[in-house]
N, CA, C, O and CB atoms as a CASP TS submission, in Angstrom:
PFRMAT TS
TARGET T0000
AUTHOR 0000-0000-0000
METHOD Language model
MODEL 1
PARENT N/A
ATOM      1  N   UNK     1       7.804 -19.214  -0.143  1.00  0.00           N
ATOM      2  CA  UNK     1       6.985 -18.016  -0.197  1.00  0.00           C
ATOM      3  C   UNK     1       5.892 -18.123   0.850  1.00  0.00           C
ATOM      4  O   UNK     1       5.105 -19.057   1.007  1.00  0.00           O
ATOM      5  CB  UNK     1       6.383 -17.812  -1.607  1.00  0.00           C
ATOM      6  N   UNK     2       5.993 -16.954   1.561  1.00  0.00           N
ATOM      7  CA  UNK     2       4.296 -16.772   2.677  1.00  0.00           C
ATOM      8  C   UNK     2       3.393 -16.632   1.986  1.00  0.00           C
ATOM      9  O   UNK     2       3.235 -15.596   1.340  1.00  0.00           O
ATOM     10  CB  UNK     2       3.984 -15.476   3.728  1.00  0.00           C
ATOM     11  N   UNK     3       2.114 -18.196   1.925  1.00  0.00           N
ATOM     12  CA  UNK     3       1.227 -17.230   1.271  1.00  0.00           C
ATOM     13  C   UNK     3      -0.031 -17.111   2.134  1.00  0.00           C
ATOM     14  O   UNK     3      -1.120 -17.533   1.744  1.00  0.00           O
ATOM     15  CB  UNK     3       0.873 -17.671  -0.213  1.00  0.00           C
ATOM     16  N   UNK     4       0.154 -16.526   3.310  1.00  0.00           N
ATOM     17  CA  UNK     4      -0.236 -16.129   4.110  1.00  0.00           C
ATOM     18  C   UNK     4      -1.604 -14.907   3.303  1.00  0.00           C
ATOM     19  O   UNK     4      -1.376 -14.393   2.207  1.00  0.00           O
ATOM     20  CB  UNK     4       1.040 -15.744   4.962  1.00  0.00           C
ATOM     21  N   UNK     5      -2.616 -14.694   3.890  1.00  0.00           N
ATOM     22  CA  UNK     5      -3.372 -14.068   3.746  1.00  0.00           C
ATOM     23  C   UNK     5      -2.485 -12.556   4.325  1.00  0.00           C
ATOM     24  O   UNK     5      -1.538 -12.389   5.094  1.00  0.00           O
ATOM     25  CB  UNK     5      -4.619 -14.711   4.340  1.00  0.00           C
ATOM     26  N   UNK     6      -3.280 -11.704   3.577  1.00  0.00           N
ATOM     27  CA  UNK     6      -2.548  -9.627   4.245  1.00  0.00           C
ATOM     28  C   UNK     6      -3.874  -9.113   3.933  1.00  0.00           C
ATOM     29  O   UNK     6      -4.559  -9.517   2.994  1.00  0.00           O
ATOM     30  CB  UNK     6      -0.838  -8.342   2.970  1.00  0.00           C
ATOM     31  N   UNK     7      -4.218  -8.174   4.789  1.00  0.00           N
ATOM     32  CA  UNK     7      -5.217  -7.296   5.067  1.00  0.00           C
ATOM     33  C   UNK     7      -5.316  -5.984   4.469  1.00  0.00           C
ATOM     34  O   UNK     7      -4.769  -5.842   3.376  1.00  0.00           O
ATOM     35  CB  UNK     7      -5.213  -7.143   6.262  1.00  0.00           C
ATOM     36  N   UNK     8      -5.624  -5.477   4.734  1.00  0.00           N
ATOM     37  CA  UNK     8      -5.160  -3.758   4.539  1.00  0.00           C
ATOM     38  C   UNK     8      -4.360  -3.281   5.537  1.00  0.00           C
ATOM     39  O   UNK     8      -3.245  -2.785   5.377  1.00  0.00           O
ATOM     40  CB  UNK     8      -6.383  -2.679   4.559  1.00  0.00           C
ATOM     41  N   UNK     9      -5.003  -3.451   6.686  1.00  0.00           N
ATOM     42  CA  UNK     9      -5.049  -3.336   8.318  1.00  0.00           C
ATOM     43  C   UNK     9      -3.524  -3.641   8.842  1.00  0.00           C
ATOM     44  O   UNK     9      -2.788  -2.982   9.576  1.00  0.00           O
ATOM     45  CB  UNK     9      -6.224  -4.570   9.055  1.00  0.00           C
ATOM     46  N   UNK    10      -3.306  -5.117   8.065  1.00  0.00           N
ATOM     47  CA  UNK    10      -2.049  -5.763   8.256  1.00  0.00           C
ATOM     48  C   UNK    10      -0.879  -5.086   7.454  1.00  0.00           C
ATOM     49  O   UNK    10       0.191  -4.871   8.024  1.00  0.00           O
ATOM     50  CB  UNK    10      -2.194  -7.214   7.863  1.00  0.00           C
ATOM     51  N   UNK    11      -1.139  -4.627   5.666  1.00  0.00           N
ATOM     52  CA  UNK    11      -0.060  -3.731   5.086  1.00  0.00           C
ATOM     53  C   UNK    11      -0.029  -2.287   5.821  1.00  0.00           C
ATOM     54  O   UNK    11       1.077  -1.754   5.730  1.00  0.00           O
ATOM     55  CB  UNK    11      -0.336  -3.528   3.467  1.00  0.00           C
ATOM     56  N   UNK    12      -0.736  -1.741   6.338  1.00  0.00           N
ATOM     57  CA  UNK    12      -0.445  -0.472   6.865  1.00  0.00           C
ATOM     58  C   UNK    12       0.280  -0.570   7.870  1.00  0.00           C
ATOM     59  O   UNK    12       1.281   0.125   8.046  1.00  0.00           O
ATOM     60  CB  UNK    12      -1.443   0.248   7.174  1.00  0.00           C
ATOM     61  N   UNK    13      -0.172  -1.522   8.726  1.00  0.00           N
ATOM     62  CA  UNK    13       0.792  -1.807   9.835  1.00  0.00           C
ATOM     63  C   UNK    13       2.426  -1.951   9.510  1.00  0.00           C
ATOM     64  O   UNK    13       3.258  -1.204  10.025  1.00  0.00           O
ATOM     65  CB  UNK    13       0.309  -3.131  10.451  1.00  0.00           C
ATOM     66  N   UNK    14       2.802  -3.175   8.447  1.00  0.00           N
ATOM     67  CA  UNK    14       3.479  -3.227   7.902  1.00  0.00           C
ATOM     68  C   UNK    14       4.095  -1.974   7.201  1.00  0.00           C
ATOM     69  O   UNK    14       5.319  -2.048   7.089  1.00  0.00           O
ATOM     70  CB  UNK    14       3.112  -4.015   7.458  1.00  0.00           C
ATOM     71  N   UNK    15       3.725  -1.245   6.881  1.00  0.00           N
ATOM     72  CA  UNK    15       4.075   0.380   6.231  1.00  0.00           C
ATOM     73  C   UNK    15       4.843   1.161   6.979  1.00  0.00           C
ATOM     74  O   UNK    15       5.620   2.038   6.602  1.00  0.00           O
ATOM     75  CB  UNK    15       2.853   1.325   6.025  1.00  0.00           C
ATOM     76  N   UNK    16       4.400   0.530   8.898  1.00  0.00           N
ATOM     77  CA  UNK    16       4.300   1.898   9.478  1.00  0.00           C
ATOM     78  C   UNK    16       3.621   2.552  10.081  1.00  0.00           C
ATOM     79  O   UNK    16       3.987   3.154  11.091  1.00  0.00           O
ATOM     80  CB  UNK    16       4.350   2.515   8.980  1.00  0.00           C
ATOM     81  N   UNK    17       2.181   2.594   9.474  1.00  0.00           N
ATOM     82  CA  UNK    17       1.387   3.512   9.872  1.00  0.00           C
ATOM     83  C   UNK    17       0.184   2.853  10.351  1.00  0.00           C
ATOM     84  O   UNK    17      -0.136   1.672  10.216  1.00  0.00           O
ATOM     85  CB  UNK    17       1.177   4.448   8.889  1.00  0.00           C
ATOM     86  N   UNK    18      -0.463   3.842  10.959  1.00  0.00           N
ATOM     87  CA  UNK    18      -1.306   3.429  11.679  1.00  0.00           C
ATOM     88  C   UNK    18      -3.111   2.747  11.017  1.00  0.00           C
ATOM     89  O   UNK    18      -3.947   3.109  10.189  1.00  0.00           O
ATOM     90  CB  UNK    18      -1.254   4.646  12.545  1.00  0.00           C
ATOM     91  N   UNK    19      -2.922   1.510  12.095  1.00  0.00           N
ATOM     92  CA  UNK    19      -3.717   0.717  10.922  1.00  0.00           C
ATOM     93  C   UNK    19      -5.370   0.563  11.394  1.00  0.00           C
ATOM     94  O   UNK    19      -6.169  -0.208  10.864  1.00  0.00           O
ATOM     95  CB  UNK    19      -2.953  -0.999  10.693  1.00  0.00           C
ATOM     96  N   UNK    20      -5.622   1.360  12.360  1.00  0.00           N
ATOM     97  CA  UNK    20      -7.110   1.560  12.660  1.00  0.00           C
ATOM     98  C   UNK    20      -7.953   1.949  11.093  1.00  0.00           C
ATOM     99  O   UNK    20      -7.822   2.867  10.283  1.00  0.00           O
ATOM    100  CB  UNK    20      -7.250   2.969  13.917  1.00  0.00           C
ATOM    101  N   UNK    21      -8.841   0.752  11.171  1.00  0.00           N
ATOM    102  CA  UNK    21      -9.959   1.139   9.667  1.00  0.00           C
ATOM    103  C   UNK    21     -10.151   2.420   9.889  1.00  0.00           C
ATOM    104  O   UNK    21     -10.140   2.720   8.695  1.00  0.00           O
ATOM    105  CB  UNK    21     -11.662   0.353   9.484  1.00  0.00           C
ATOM    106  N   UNK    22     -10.405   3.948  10.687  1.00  0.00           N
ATOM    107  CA  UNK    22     -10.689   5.065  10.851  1.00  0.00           C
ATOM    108  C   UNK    22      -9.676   6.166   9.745  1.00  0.00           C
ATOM    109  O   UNK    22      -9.976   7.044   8.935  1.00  0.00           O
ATOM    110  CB  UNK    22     -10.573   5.191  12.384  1.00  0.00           C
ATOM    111  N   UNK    23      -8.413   5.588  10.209  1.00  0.00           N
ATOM    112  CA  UNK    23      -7.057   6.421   9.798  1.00  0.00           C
ATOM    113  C   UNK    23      -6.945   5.289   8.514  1.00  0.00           C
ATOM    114  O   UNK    23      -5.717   5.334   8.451  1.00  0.00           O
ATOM    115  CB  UNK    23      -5.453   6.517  11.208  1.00  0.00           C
ATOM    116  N   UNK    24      -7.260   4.456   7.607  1.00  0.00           N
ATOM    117  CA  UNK    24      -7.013   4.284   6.432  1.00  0.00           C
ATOM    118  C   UNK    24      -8.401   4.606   5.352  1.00  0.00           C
ATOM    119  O   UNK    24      -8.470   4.681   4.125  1.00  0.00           O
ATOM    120  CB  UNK    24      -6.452   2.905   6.442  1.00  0.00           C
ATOM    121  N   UNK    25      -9.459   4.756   6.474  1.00  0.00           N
ATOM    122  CA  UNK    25     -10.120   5.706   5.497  1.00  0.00           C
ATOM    123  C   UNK    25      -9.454   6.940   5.297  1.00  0.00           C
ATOM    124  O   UNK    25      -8.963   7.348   4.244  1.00  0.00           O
ATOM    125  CB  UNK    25     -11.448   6.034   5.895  1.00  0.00           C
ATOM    126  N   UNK    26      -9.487   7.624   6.653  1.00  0.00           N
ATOM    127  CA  UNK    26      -8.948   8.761   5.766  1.00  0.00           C
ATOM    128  C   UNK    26      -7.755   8.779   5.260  1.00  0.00           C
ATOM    129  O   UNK    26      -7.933   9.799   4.593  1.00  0.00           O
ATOM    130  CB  UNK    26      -8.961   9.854   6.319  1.00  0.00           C
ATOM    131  N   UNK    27      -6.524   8.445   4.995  1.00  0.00           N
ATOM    132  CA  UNK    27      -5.546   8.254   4.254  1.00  0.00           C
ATOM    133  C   UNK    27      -5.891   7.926   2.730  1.00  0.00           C
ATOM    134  O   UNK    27      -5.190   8.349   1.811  1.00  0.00           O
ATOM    135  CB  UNK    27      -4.832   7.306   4.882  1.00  0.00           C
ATOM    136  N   UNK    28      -6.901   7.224   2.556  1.00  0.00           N
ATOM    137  CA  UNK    28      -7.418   6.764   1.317  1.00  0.00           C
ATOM    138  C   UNK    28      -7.970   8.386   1.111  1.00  0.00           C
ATOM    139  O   UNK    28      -7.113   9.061   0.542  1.00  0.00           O
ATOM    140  CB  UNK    28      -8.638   5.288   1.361  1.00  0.00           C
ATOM    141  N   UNK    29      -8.783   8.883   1.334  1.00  0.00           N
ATOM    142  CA  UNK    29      -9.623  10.037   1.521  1.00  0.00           C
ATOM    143  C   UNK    29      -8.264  11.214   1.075  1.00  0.00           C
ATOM    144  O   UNK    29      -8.111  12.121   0.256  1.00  0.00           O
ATOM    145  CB  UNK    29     -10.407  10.127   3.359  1.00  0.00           C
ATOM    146  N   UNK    30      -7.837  10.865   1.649  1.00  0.00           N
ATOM    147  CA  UNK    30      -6.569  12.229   1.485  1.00  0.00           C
ATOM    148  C   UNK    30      -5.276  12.093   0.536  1.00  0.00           C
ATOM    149  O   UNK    30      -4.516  12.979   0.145  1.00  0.00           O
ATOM    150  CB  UNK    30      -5.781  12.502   3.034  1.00  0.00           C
ATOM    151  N   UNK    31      -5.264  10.812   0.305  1.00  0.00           N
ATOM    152  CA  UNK    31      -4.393  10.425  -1.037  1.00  0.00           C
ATOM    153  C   UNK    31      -4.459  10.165  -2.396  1.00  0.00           C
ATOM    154  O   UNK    31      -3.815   9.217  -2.846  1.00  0.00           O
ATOM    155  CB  UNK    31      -3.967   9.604  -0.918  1.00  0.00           C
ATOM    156  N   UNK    32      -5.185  10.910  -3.169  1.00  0.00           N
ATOM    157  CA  UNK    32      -5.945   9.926  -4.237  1.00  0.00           C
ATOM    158  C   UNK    32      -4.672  10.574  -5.212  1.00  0.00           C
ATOM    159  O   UNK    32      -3.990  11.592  -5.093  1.00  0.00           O
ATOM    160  CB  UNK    32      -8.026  10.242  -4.760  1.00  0.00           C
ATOM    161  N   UNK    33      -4.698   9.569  -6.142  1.00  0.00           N
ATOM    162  CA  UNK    33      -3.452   9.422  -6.700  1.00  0.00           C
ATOM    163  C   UNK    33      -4.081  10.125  -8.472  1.00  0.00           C
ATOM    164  O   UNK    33      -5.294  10.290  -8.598  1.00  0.00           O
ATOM    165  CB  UNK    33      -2.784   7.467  -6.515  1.00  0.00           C
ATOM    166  N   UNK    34      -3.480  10.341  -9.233  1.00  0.00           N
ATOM    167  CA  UNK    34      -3.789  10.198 -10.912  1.00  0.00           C
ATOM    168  C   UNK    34      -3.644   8.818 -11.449  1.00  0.00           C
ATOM    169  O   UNK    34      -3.017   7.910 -10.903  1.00  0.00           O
ATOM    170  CB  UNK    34      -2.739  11.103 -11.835  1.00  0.00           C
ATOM    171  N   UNK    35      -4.272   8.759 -12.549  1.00  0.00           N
ATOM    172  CA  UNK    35      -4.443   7.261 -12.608  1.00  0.00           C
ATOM    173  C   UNK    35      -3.271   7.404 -13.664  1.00  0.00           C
ATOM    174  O   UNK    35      -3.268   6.395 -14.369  1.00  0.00           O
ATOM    175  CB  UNK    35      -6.100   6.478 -13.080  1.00  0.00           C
ATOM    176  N   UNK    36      -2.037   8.505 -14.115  1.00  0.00           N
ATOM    177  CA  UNK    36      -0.464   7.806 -14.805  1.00  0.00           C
ATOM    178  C   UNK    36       0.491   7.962 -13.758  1.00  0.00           C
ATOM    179  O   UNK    36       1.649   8.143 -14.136  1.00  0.00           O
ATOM    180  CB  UNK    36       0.276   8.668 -16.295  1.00  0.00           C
ATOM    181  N   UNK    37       0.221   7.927 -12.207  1.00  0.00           N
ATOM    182  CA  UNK    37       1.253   7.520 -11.265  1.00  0.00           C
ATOM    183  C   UNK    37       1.432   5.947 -10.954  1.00  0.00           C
ATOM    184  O   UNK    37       0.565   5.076 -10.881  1.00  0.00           O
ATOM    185  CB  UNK    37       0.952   8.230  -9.995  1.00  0.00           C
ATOM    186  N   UNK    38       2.435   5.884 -10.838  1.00  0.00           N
ATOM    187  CA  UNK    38       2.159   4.447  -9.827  1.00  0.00           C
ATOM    188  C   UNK    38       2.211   4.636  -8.664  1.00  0.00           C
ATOM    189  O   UNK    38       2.949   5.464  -8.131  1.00  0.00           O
ATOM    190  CB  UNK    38       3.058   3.310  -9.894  1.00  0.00           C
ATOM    191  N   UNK    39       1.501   3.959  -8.145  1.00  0.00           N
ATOM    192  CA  UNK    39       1.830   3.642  -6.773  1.00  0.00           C
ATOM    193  C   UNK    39       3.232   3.746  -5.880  1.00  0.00           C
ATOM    194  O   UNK    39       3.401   4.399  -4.850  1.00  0.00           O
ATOM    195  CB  UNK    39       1.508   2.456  -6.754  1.00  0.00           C
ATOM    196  N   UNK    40       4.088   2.992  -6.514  1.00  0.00           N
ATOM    197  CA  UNK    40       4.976   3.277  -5.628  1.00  0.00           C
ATOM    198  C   UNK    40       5.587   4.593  -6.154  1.00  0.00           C
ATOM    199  O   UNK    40       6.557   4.863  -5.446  1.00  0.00           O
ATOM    200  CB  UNK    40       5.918   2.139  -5.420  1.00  0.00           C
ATOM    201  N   UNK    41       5.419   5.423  -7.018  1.00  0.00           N
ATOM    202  CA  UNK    41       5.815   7.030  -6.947  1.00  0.00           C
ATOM    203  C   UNK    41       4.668   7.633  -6.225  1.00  0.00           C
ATOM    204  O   UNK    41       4.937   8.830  -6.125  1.00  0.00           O
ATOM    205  CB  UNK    41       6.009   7.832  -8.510  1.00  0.00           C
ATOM    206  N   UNK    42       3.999   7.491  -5.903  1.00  0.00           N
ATOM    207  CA  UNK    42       2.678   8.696  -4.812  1.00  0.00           C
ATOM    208  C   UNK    42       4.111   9.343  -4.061  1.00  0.00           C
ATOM    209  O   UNK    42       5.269   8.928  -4.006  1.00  0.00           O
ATOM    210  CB  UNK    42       1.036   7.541  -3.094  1.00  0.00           C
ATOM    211  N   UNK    43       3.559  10.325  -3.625  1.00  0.00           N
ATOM    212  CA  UNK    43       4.236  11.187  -3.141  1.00  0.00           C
ATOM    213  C   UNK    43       4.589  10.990  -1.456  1.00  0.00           C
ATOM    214  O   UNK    43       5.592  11.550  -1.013  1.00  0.00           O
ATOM    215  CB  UNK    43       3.528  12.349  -3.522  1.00  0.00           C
ATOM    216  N   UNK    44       3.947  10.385  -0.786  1.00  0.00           N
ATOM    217  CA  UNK    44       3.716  10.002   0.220  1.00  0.00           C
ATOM    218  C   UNK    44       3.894   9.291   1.248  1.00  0.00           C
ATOM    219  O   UNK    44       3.328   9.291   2.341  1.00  0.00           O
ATOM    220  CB  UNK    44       3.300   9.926   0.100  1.00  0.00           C
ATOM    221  N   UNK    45       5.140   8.373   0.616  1.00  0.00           N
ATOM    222  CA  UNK    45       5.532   7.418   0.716  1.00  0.00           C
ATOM    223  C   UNK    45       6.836   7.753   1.250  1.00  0.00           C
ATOM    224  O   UNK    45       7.312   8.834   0.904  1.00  0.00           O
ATOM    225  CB  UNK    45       5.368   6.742  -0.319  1.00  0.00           C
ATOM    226  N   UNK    46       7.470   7.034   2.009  1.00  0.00           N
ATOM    227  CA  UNK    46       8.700   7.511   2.735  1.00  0.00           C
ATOM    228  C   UNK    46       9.733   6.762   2.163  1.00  0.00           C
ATOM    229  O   UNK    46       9.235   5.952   1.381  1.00  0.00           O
ATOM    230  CB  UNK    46       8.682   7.341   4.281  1.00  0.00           C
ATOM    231  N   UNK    47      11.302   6.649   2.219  1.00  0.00           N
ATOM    232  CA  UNK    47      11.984   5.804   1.269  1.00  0.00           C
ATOM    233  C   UNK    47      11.777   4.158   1.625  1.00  0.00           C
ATOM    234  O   UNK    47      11.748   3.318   0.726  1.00  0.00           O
ATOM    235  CB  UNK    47      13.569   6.240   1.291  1.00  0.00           C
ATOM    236  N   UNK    48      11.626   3.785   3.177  1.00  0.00           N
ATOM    237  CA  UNK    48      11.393   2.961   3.259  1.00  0.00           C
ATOM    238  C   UNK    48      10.421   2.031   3.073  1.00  0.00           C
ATOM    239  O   UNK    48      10.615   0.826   3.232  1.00  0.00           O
ATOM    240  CB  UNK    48      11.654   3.068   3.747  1.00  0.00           C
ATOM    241  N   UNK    49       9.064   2.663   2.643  1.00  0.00           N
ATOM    242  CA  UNK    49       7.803   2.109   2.562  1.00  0.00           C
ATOM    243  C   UNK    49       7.474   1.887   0.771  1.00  0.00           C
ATOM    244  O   UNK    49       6.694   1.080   0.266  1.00  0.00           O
ATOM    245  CB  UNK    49       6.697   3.214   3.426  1.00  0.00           C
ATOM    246  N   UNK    50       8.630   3.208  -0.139  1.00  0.00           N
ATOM    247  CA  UNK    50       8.708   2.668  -1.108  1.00  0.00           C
ATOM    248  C   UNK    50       9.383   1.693  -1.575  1.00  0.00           C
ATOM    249  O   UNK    50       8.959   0.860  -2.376  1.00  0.00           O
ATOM    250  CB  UNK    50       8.790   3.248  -1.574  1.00  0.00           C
ATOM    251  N   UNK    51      10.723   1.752  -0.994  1.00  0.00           N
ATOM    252  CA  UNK    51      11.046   0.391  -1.487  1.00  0.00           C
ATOM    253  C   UNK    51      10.154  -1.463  -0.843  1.00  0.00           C
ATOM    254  O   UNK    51      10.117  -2.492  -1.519  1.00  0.00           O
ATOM    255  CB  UNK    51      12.756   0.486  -1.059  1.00  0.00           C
ATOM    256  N   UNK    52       9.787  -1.342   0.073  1.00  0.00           N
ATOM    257  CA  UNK    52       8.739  -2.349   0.489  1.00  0.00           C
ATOM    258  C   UNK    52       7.741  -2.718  -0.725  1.00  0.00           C
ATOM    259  O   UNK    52       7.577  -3.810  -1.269  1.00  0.00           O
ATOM    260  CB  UNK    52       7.880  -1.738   1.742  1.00  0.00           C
ATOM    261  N   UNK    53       7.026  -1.273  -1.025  1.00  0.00           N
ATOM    262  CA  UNK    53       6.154  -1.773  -2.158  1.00  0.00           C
ATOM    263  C   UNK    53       6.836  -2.305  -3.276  1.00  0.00           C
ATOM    264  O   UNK    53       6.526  -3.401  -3.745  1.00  0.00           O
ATOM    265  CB  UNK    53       5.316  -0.750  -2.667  1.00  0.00           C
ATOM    266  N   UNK    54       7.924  -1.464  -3.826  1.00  0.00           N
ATOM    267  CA  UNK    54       8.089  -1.429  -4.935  1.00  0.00           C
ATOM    268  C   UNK    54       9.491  -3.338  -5.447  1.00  0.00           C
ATOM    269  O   UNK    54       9.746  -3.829  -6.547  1.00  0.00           O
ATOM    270  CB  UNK    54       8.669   0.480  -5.075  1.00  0.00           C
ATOM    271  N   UNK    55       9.972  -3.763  -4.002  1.00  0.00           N
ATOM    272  CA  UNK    55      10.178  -4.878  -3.998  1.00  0.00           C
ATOM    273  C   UNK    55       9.089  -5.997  -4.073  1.00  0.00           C
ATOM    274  O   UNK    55       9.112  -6.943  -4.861  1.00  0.00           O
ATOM    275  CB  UNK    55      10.831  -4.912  -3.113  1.00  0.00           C
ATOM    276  N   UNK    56       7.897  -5.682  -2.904  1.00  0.00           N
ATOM    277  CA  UNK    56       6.727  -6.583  -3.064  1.00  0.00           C
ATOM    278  C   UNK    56       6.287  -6.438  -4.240  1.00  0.00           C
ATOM    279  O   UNK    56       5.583  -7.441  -4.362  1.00  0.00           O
ATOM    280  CB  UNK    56       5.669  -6.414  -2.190  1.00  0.00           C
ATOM    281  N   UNK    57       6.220  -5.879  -5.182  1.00  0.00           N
ATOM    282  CA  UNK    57       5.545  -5.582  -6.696  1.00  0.00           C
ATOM    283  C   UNK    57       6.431  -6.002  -7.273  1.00  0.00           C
ATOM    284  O   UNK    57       6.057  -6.544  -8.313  1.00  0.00           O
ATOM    285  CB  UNK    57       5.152  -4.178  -7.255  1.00  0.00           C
ATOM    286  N   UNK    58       7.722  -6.036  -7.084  1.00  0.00           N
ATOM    287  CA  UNK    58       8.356  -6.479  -8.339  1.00  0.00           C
ATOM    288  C   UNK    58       9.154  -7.900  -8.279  1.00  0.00           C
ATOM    289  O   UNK    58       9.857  -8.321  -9.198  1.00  0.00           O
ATOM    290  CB  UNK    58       9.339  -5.357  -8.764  1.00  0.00           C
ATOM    291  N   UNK    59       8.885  -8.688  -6.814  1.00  0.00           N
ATOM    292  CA  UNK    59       8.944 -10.165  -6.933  1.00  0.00           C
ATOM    293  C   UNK    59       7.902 -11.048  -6.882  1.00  0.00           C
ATOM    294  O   UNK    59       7.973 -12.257  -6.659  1.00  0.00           O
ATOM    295  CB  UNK    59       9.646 -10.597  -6.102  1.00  0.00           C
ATOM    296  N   UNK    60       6.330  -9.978  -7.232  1.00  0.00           N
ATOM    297  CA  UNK    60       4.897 -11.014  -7.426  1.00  0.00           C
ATOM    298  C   UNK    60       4.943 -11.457  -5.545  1.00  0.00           C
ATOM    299  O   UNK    60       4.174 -12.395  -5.335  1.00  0.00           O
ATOM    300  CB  UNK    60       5.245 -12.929  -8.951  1.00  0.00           C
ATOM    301  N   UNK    61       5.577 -11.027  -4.411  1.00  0.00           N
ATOM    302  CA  UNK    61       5.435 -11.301  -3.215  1.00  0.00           C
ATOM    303  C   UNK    61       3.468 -11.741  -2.631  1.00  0.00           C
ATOM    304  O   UNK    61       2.348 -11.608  -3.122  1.00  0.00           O
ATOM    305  CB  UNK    61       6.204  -9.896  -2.573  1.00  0.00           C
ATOM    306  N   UNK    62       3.978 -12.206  -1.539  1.00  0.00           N
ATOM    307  CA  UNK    62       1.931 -11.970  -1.269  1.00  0.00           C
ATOM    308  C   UNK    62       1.572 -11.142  -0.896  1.00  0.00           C
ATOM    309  O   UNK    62       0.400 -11.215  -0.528  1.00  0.00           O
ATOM    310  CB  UNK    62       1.042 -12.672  -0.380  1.00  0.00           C
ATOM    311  N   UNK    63       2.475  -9.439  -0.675  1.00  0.00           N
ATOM    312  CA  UNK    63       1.855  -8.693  -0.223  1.00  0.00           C
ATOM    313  C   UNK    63       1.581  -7.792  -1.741  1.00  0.00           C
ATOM    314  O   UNK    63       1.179  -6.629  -1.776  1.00  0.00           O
ATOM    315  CB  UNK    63       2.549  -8.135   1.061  1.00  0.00           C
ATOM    316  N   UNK    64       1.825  -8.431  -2.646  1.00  0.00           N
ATOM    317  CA  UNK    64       1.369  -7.271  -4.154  1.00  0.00           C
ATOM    318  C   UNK    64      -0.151  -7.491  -3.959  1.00  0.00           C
ATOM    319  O   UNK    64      -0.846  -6.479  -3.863  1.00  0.00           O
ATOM    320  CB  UNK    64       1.993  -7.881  -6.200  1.00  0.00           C
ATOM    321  N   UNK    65      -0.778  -8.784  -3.887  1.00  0.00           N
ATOM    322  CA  UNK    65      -2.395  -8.691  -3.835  1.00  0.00           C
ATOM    323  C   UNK    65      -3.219  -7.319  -3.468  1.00  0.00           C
ATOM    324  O   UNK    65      -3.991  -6.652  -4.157  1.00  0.00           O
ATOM    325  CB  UNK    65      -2.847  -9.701  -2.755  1.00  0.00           C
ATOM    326  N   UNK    66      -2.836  -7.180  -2.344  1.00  0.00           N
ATOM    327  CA  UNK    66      -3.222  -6.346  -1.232  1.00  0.00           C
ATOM    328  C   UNK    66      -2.391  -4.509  -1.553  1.00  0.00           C
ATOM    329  O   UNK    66      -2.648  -3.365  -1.180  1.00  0.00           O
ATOM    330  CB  UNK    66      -2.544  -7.332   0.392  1.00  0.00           C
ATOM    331  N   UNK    67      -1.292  -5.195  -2.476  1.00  0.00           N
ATOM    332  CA  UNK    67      -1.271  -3.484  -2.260  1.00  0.00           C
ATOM    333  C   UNK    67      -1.774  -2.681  -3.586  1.00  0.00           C
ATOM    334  O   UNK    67      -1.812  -1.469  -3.799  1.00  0.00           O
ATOM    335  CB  UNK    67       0.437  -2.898  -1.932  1.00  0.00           C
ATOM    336  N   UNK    68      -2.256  -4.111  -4.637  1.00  0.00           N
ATOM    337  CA  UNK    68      -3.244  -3.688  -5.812  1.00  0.00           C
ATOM    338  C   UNK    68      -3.988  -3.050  -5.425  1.00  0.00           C
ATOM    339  O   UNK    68      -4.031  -1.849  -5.693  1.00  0.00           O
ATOM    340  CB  UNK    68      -3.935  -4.524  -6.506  1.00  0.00           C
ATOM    341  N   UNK    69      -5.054  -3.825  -4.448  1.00  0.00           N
ATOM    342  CA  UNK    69      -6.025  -3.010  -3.522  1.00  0.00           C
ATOM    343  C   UNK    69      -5.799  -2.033  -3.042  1.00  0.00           C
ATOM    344  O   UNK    69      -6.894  -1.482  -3.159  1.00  0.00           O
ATOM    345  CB  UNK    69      -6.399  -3.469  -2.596  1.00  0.00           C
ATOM    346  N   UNK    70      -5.198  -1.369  -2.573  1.00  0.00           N
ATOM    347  CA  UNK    70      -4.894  -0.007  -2.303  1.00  0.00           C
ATOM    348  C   UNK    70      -4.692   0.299  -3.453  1.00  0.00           C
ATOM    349  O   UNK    70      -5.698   0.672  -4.056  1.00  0.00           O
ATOM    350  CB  UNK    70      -3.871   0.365  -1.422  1.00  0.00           C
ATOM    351  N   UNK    71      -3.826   0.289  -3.968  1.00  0.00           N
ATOM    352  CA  UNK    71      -3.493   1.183  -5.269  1.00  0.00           C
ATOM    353  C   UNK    71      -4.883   1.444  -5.941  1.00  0.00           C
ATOM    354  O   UNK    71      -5.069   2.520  -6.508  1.00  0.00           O
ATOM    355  CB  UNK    71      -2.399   0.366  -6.420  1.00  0.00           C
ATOM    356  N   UNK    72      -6.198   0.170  -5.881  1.00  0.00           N
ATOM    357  CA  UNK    72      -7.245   0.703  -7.079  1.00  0.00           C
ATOM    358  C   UNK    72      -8.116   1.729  -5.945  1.00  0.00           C
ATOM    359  O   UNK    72      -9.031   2.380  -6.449  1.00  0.00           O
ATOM    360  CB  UNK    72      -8.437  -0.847  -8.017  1.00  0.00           C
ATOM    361  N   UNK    73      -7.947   1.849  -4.895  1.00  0.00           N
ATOM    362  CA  UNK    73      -8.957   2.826  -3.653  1.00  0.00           C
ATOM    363  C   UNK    73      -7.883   3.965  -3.637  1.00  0.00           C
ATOM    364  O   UNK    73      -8.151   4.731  -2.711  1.00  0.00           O
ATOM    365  CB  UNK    73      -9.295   1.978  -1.674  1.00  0.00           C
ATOM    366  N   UNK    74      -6.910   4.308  -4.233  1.00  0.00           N
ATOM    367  CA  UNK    74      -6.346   5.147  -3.932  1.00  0.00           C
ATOM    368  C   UNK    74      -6.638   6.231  -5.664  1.00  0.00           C
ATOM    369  O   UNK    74      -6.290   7.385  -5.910  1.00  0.00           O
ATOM    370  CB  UNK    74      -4.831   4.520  -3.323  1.00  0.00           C
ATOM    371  N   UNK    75      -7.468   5.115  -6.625  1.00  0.00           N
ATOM    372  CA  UNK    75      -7.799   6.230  -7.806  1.00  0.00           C
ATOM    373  C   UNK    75      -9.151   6.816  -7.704  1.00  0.00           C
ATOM    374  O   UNK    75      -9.522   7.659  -8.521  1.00  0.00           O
ATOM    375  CB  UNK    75      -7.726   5.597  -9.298  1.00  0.00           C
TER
END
């Protein structure tokens, strides 16, 4: 297992998208979720970026840390 440190900076990148702190404020800003979604159902998410999360979440990977963190800035 990597247990490499992940960023935010570094999962967005990883996502896809663009990982300037500017554009994940506002992404945070423009995504806020209900707190009976999960995360990996947000709407927003493309098939490939859900299954990323929703594998990293469901083998305890080192990128679940980090995408807790998002998930709690995204309520």
């Amino acid at each position: 297992m990597d247990n490499s440190y992940h960023s935010l900076n570094a999962l967005f990148a990883q996502l896809g998208l663009d990982n300037s702190d500017e554009h994940i404020s506002q992404f945070i800003d423009n995504n806020k979720l209900p707190s009976n979604t999960l995360i990996v159902d947000a709407p927003f998410w493309n098939q490939g970026q859900k299954h990323f999360i929703e594998e990293s979440l469901r083998e305890d990977a080192d990128w679940s840390e980090i995408i807790d963190t998002l998930d709690t800035l995204l309520r």
